[in-house]
MARVOLUM-478228 format. One record per atom (N, C-alpha, C): atom name; x, y, z; residue number from 1. Coordinates in steps of 0.05 Angstrom, whole numbers, plus 5000, padded with zeros to 4 digits. Layout:
BEGIN
CA | X | Y | Z | NUM $
...
This chain:
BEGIN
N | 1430 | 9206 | 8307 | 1 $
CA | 1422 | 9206 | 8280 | 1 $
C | 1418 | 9178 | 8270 | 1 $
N | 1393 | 9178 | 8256 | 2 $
CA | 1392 | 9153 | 8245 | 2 $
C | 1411 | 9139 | 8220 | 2 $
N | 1410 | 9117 | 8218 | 3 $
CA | 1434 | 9105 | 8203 | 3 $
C | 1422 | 9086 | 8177 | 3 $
N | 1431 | 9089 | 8157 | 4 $
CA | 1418 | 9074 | 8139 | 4 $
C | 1435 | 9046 | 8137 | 4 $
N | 1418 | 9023 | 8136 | 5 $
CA | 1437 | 8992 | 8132 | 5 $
C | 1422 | 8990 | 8105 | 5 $
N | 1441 | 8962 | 8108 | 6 $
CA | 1422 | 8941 | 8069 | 6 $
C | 1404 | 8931 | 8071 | 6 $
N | 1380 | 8926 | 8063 | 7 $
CA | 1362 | 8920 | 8063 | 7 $
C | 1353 | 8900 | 8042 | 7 $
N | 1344 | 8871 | 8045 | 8 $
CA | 1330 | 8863 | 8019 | 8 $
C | 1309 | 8871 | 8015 | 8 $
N | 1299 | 8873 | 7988 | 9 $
CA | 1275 | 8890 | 7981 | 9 $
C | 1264 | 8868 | 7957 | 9 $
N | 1239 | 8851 | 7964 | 10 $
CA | 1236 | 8845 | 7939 | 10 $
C | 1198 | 8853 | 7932 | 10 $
N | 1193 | 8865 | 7908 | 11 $
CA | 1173 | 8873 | 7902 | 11 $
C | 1158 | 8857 | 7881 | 11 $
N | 1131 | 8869 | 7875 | 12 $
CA | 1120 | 8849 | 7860 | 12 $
C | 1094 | 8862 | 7847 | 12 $
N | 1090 | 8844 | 7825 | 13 $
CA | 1082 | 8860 | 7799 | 13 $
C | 1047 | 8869 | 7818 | 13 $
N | 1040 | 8853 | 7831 | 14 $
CA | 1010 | 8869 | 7836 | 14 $
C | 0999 | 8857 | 7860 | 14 $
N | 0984 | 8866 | 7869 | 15 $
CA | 0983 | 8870 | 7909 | 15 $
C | 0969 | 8841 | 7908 | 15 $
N | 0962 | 8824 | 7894 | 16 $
CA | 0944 | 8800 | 7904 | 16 $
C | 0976 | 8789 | 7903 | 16 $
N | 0994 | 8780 | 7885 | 17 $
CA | 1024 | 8768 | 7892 | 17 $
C | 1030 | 8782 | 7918 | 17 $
N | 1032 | 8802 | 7933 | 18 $
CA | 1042 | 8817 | 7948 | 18 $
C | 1022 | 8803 | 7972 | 18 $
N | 1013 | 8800 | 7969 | 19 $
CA | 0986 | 8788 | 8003 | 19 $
C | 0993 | 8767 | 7996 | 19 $
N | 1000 | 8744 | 7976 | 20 $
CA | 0996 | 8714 | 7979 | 20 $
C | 1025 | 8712 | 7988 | 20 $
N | 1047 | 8728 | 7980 | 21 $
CA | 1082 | 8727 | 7987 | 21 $
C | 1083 | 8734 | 8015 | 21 $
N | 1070 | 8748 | 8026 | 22 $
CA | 1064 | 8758 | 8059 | 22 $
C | 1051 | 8737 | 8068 | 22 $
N | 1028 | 8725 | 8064 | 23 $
CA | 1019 | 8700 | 8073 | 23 $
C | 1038 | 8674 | 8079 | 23 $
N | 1054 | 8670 | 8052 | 24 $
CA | 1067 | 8643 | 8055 | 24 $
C | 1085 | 8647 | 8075 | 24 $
N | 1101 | 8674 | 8074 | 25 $
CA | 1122 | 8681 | 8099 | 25 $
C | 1120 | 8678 | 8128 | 25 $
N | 1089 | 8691 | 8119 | 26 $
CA | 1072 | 8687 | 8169 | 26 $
C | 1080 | 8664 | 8167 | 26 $
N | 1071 | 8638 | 8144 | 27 $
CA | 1064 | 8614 | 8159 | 27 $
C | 1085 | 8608 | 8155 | 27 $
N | 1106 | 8597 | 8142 | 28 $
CA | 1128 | 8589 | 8143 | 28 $
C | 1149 | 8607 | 8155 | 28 $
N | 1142 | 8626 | 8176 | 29 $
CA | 1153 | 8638 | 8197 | 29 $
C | 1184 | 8654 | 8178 | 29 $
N | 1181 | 8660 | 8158 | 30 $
CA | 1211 | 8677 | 8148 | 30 $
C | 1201 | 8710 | 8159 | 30 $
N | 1224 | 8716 | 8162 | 31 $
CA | 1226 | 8746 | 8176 | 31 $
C | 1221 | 8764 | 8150 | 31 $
N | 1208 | 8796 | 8169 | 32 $
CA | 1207 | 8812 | 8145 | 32 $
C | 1187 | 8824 | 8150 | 32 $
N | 1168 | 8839 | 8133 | 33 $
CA | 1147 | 8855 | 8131 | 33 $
C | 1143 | 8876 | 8113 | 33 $
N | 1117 | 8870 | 8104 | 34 $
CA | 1107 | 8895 | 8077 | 34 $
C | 1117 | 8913 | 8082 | 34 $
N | 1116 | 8929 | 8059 | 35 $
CA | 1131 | 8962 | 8061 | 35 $
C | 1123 | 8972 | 8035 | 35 $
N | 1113 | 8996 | 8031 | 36 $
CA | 1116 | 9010 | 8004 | 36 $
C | 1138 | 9017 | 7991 | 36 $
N | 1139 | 9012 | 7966 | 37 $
CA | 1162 | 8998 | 7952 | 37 $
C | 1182 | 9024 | 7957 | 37 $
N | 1206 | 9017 | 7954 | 38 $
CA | 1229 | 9042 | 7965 | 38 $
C | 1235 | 9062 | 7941 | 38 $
N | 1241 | 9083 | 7936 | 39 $
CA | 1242 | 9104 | 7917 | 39 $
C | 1263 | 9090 | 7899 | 39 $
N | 1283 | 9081 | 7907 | 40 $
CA | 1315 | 9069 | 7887 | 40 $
C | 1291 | 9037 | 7878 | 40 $
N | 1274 | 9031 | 7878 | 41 $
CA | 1265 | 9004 | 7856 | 41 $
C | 1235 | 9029 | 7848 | 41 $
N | 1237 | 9016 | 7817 | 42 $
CA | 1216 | 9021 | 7799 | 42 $
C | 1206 | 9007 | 7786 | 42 $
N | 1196 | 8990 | 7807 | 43 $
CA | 1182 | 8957 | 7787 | 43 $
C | 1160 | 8955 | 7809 | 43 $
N | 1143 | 8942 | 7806 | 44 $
CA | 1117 | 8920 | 7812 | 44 $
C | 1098 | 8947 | 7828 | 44 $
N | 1077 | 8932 | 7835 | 45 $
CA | 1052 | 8939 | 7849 | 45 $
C | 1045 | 8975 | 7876 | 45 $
N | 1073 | 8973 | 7884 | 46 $
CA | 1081 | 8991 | 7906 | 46 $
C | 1079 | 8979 | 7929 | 46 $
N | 1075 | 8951 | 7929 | 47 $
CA | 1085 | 8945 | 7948 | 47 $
C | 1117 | 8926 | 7958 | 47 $
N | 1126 | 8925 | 7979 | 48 $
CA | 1152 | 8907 | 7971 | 48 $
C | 1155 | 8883 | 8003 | 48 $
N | 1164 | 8868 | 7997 | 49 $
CA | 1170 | 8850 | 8029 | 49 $
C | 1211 | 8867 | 8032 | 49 $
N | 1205 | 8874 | 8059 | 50 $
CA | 1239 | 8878 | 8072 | 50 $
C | 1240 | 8858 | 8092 | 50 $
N | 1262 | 8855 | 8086 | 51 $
CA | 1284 | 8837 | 8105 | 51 $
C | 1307 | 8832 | 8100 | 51 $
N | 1323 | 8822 | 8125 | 52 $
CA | 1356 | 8824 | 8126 | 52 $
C | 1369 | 8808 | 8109 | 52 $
N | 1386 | 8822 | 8090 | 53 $
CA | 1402 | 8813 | 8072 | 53 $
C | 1403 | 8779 | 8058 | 53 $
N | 1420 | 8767 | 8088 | 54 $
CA | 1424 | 8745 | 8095 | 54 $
C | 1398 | 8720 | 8088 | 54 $
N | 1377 | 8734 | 8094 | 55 $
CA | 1356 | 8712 | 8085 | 55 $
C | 1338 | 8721 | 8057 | 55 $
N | 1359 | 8729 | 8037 | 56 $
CA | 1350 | 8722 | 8012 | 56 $
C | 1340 | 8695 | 8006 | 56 $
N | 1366 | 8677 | 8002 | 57 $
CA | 1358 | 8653 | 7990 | 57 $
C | 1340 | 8643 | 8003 | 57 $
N | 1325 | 8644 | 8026 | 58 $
CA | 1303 | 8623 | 8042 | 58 $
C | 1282 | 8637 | 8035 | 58 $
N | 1278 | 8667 | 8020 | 59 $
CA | 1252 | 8680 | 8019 | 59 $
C | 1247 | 8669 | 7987 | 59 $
N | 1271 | 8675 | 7973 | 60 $
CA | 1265 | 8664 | 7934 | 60 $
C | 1263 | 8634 | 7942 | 60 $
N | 1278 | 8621 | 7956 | 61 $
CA | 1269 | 8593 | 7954 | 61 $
C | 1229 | 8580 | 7964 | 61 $
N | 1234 | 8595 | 7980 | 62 $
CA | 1199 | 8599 | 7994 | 62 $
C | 1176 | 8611 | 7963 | 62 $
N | 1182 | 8633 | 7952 | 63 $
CA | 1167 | 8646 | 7923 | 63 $
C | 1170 | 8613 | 7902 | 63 $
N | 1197 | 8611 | 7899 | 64 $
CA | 1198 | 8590 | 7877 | 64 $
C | 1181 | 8559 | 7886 | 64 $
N | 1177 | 8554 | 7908 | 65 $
CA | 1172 | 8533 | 7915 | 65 $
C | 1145 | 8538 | 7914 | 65 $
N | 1126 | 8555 | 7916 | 66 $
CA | 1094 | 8566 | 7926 | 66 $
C | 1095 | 8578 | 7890 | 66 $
N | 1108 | 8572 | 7877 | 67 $
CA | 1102 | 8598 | 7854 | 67 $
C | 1096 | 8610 | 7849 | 67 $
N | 1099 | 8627 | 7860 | 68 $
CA | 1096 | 8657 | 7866 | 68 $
C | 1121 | 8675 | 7850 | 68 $
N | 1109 | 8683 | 7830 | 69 $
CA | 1133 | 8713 | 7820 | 69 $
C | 1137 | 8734 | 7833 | 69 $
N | 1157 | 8744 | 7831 | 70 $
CA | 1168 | 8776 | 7838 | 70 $
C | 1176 | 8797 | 7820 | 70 $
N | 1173 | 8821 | 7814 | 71 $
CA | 1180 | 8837 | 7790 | 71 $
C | 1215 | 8850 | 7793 | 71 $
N | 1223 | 8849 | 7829 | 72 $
CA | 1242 | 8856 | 7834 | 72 $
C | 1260 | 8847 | 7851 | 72 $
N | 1274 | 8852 | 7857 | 73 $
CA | 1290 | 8829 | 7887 | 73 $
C | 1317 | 8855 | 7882 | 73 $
N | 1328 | 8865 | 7915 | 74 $
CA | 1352 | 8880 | 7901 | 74 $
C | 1351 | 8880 | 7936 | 74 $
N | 1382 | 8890 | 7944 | 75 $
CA | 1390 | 8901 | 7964 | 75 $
C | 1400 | 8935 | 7964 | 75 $
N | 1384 | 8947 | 7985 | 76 $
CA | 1384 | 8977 | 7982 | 76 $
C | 1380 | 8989 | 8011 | 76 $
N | 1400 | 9012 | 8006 | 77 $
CA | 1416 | 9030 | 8036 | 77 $
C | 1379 | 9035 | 8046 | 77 $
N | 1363 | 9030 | 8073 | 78 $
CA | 1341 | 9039 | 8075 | 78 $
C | 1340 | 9053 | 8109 | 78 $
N | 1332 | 9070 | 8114 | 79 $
CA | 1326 | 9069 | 8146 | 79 $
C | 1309 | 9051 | 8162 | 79 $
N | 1325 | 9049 | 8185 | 80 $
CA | 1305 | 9031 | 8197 | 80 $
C | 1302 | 8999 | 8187 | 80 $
């Protein structure tokens, strides 16, 4: 049976933020990958970047530094 862990989830108000936040991440190599936004957040575009808990601060530090906004940022039980 599959097992649900925490997940960071941060989403964003509309898909051109969402492709330029995926962009800066390939190149500056931070972990993660698009996802349609998770049912427990009801904010931004439908789309969201996941990744492991732990590398919050290097992903908002990466948005704040590229200025780039987000509509959401949360950690949430996800499969997989």
């Amino acid at each position: 049976m599959r097992q649900k862990r925490p997940a960071l989830v941060i989403a964003f108000d509309s898909t051109a933020q969402a492709i330029a936040a995926e962009k800066l991440f390939q190149e500056n190599n931070l972990p993660g990958r698009m996802i349609p936004i998770p049912a427990q957040i009801s904010a931004g575009c439908g789309l969201a970047w996941k990744a492991e808990p732990d590398e919050k601060q290097a992903l908002l530090d990466a948005l704040l530094k590229a200025e780039l906004s987000y509509a959401a940022c949360a950690v949430v039980e996800m499969f997989g």
